[in-house]
N, C-alpha and C positions, 0 to 999 in steps of 0.2 A: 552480610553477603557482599561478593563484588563479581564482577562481571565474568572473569573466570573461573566461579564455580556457579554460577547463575544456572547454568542447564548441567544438572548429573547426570551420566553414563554418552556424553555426546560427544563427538569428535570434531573436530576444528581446521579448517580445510582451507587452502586459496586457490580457487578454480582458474585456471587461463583458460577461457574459451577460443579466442584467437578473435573474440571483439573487447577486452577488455578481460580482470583480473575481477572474480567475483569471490568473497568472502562468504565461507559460511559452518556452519556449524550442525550435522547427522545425528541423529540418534533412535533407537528403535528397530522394531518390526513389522511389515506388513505391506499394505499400499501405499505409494509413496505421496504425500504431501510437502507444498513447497509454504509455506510462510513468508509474509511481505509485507514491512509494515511504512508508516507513513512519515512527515514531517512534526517537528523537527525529530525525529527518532531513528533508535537503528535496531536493527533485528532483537538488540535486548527487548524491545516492547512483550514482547513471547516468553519472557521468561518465566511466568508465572502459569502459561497454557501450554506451550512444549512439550516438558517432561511428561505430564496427564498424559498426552494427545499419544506421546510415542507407545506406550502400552499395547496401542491396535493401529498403529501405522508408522513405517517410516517417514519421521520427520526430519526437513530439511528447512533451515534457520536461512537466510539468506539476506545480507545487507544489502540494497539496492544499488546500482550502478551507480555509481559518484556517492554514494552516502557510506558514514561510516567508517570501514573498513575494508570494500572495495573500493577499486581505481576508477580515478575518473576515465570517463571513454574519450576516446580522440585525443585532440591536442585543445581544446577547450575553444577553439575559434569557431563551431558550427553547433546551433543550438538541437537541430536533428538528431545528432548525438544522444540527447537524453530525451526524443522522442518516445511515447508510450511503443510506437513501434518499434525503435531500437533497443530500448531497455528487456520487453518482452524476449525480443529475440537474443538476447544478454544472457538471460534467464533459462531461458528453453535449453540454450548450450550448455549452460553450466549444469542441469539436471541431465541433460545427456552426456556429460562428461562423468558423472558420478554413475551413468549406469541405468538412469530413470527415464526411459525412453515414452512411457505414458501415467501419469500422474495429476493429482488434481493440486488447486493454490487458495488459500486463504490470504487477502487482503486487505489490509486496511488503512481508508485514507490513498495514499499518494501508489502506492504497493496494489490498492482493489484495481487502480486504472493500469496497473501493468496486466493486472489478473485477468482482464477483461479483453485489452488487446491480444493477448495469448491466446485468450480463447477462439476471437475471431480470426486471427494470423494463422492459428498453429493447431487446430481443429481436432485433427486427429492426432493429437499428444496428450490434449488436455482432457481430462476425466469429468472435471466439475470445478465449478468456483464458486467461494466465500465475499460477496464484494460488501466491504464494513463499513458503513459511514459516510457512503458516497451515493450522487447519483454518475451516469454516466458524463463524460466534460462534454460534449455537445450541449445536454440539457444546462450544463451551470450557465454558460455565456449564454445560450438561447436567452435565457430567465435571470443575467444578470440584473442586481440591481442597488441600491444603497446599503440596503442589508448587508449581501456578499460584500463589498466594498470595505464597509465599516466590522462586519462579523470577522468576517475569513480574512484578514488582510496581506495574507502571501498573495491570494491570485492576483489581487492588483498590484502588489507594491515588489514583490520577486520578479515579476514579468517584465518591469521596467527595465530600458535598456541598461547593460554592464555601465561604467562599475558602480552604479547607483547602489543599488540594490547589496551586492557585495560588500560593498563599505561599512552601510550602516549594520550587517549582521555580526561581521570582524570586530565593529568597535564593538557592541554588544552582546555577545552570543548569550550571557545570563541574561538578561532581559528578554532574548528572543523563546529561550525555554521556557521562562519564567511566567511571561505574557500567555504562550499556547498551553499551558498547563493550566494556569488559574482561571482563564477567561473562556474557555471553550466548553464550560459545562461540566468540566470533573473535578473533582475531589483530590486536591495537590496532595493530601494526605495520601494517595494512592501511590504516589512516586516517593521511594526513598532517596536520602541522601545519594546513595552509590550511582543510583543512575540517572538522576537527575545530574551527578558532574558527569557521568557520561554520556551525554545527548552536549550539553554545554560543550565539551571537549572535541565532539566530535562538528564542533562549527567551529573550531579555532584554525583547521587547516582550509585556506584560499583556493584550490585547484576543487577541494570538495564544495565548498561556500557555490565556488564559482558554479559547478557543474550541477548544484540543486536550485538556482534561478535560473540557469537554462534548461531542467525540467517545468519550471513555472512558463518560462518566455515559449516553448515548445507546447503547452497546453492551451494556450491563447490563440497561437497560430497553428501550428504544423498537427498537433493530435486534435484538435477543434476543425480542422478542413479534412482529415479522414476518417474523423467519426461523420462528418457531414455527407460525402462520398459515401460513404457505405451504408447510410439510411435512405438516400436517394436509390441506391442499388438493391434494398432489400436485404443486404448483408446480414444476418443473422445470427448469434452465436447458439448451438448448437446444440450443447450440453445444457447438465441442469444448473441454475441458479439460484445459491440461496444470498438474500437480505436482510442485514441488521442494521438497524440505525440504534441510534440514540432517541430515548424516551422523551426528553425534552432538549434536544437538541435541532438545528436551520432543520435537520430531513424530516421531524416530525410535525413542524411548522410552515413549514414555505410552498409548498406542493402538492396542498389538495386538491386544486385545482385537474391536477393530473392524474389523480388516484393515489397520489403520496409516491414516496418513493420506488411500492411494485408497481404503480401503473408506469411510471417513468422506464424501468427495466423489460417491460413487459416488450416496450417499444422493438426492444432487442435482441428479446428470448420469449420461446413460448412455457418453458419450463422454470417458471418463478415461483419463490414461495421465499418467507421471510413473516419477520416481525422487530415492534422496537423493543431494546437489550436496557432493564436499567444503570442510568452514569451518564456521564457527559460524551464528548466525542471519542476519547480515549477509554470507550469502557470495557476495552478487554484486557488493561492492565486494574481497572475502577473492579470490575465485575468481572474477572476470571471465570469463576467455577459457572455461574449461568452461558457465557461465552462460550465456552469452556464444552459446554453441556448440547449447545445451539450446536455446534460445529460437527463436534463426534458423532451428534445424529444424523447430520447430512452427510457427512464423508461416507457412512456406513450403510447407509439405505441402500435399497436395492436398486441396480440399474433401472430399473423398469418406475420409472417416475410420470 
C-alpha cells in the first residue's frame, strides 16, 4: 500500500480558508466527521479507521495546520499562529468551506487539543468530540513533572526557543519517528514501511518542522493561559465527550489522583464517558477495529446523552 491508495472511494482536496491552505481528504455518507491526528504524524494515521468509519458518516481526513501537507499559517514569526485557538479556527473554516457547517471531530494526541478548542470556541458547529490520548494542556503543565519531561519529550524539548528545537528534528527526522514510535507504548510492528517514510518525509520540510514547535512553544504559553482563563470563568464545553486512553500508557498511570483521565475532563464537560483502548499511545493505528468500534458508537448515539 502507499499513501495514495491508503483511503478508497476518497477524494483529496486543498482547502484555502483565507487563514491558511488546509489539506485533506472526503469520503462517504452521512454526518459529517472531521479526523485530526497527532505528532509526529499526518492524517495518514486514519488510514486503517476512515474507510470503516465512512459507511455511516461523512469523513473528513484533515492534515493539521503546519503538518503534513497543509501550509504553514502566517509567515512563521508569531507562535499564536499555531495556537489551539488558531488552528481550531483553521479547521472549522476549512469544514465550512466544504459545506460542513455542523459536524463532530475525532482527535488524537496534538489534533484531540484542536478538537477541544473547537468545541469551546465554536460551540454551536460542533456535534461531539473524540479526545484520544490526552488530557486537556492546562492539566499536563498544572501536573508537570520528570516523568512528562523524560516520557513525552516534545513538550519540553519543541517548546524550546527557535532554531534549537528545529535543528535537531532536520538533522534527524528518522530518529524523531523512530524514537515516538518504539518508545511510546506501541507496537512499531503496527507502522508499515510506507508510512513510516511518510511521517519521516514529512519532517524533512523547515517552514513545517518550524511551525510544529511553534505548536509545542504555543501550548506552554498562549493555549496553557486560555485554558487557564476559561476554568477561572467556568467556560465549559458543551457537547458530549468521549475518552480513550492507552491501557498502559502516562493517562492510565499518572492521574488517579484526579479520577484518571475522566475525572481530569469532567473538569470541562458534564457529558463524559470513555475508557482505556488496548496499545500504546498510537493505538488507533495499534488497535484499529476496537478504536474503530469506540468511536462509531459514540458518533452514532443518540443526542440525548
Amino acid at each position: 500500500m502507499r499513501a495514495h491508495d491508503a483511503f478508497p472511494g476518497f477524494e483529496t482536496r486543498t482547502v484555502d480558508t483565507g487563514r491558511g491552505q488546509v489539506f485533506v481528504r472526503q469520503g462517504g455518507a452521512g454526518p459529517a466527521v472531521l479526523l485530526l491526528h497527532g505528532f509526529p504524524q499526518t492524517g495518514l494515521m486514519w488510514h486503517k479507521i476512515a474507510p470503516a468509519l465512512a459507511d455511516v458518516a461523512t469523513v473528513v481526513v484533515a492534515d493539521l495546520p503546519g503538518y503534513g501537507r497543509s501550509g504553514p499559517p502566517g509567515d512563521g514569526t508569531d507562535p499564536a499562529a499555531m495556537s489551539k485557538r488558531a488552528m481550531a479556527a483553521t479547521v472549522v473554516a476549512a469544514m465550512q468551506a466544504l459545506g460542513h457547517d455542523h459536524f463532530a471531530i475525532v482527535g488524537h494526541d496534538r489534533g484531540a487539543r484542536v478538537a477541544y478548542r473547537a468545541a469551546l470556541d465554536h460551540a454551536a458547529r460542533i456535534s461531539r468530540i473524540a479526545v484520544l490520548d490526552v488530557v486537556p494542556t492546562h492539566a499536563v503543565w498544572e501536573r508537570a513533572d520528570a516523568r512528562l519531561a523524560l516520557g513525552f519529550w516534545p513538550f519540553s524539548l519543541l517548546s524550546q526557543p527557535a532554531p534549537l528545537p528545529e535543528r535537531l528534528i532536520l538533522a534527524a527526522p528518522e530518529a524523531v519517528v523512530d524514537d515516538a514510535l518504539a518508545q511510546w507504548g506501541s507496537d512499531p510492528r503496527a507502522f508499515p514501511g510506507w508510512i513510516r517514510a511518510a511521517y519521516v518525509e514529512a519532517l524533512r520540510d523547515p517552514d513545517r518542522v518550524h511551525a510544529i514547535c511553534d505548536d509545542y512553544r504555543a501550548a506552554a504559553t498562549i493555549d496553557w493561559e486560555i485554558d487557564r482563563t476559561d476554568l477561572a470563568a467556568g467556560h465549559r464545553i458543551a457537547c458530549p465527550v468521549l475518552v480513550l486512553w492507552s491501557d498502559h500508557g502516562a493517562l492510565a498511570e499518572w492521574y488517579d489522583d484526579a479520577g484518571g483521565p475522566l475525572g481530569l475532563w469532567r473538569r470541562w464537560a458534564d457529558k463524559v464517558e470513555g475508557q482505556p483502548v488496548p496499545g500504546g499511545h498510537f493505538f488507533p493505528e495499534q488497535c484499529p477495529t476496537e478504536t474503530g468500534r469506540l468511536v462509531t458508537a459514540f458518533l452514532l448515539a443518540s443526542p440525548a446523552r
